[in-house]
N, C-alpha and C positions, 0 to 999 in steps of 0.2 A: 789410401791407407786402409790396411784391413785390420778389423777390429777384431781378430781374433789371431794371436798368432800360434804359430804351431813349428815346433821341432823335432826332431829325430836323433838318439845316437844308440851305439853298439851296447851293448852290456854283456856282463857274464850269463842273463838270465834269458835275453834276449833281447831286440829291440824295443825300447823304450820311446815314447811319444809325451813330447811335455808343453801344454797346451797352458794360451791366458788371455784373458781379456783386462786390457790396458794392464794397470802396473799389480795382478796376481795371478797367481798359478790354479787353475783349474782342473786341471788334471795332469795324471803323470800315471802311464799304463804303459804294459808289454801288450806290444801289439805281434800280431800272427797275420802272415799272407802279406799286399802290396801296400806299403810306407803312403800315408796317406800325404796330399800335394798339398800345401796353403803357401801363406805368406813366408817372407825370409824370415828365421827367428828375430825375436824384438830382445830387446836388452834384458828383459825382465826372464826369455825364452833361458837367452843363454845362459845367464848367470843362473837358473836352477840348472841346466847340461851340465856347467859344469862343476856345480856343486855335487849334480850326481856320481859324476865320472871319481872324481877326489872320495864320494863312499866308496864306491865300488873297488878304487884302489888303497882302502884302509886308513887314507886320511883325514877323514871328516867323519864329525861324532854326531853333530848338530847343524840342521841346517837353517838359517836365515834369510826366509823368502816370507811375503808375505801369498796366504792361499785364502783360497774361496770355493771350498767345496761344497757342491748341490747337494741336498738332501735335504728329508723331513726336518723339522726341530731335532725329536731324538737321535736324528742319526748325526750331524749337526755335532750335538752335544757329547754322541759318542767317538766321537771323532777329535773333537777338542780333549776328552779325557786320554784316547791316546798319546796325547801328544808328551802325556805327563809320566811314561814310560821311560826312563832311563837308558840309555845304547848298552847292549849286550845283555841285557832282560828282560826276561817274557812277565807278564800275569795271563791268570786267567781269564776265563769270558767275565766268572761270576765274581772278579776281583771286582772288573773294571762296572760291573753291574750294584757293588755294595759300593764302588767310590763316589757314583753316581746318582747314594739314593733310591736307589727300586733293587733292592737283592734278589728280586724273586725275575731279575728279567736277562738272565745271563744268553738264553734264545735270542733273545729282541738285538743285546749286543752282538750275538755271533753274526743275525742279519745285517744288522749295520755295518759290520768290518766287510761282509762280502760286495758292500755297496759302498766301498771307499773310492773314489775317483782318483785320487792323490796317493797313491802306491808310496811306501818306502818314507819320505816324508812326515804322513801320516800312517805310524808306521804297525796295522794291522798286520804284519807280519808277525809282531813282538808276544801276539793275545794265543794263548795255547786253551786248548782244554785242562777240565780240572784230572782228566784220566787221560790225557794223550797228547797229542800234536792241537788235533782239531785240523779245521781247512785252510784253506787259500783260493780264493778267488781268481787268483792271474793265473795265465799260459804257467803249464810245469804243477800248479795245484801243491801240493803237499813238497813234493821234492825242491819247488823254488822257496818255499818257506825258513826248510832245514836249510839249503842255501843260505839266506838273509841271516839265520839266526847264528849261524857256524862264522859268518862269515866275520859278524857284530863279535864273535866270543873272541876269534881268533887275533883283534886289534883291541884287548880291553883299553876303557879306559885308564889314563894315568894316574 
């Protein structure tokens, strides 16, 4: 049995890679270059594929996995306040920087969203700048962002 298991599927943004150890999701990235080889996906694998699949095609708002993303405390924490983003709505860095207690640390949050393991999910894509888009840390950078966020607008909630 391998303790880590690992999946692969298509996406509009690119290939995606959705990794866990036993029953949580530890990561979910656009991967670039050769689909890395592990275990067959685990149940916990697929059922985040194919929760993703179902966003990707406008069906799914929220998704219902349990995750364990690595990171300091803070980033950790900024990570859990994304999660309290609503589908088809951004805040800013320094929203999520005042929801959290330290308004003076909207940098500290922008580093943390670029160190999200858990793509889309956790969904750093949502946090803009107070004067722009701001970044994106996955393959595509800016342009896979406006993707995610176009994507989120174009299926509002009901």
């Amino acid at each position: 049995m391998c303790g880590k298991s690992i999946g692969t599927i298509s996406t509009p943004i690119g290939p995606i890679m959705v990794t866990a150890e036993g029953d949580a999701i530890t990561g979910i990235k656009v991967i670039v270059g050769q689909e890395p080889k592990g275990c067959c996906p685990s149940p916990v694998v697929q059922n985040a594929m194919e929760q993703l699949i179902e966003y990707f095609e406008g069906k799914r708002r929220e998704f219902h996995l349990r995750v364990e993303p690595r990171g300091t405390t803070f980033q950790r924490q900024v990570f859990n306040a994304l999660t309290g983003i609503p589908y088809g709505q951004t805040q800013s860095y320094g929203d999520i920087a005042k929801s959290m207690g330290s308004p003076m640390a909207a940098r500290a949050v922008g580093r943390a969203c670029a160190a999200n393991p858990i793509i889309i999910v956790i969904p750093c894509h949502r946090v803009v700048g107070r004067n722009g888009l701001g970044g994106f840390s996955a393959p595509g950078g800016s342009e896979t962002k406006v993707f995610l966020i176009n994507l989120e607008r174009s299926n509002p909630t009901k």
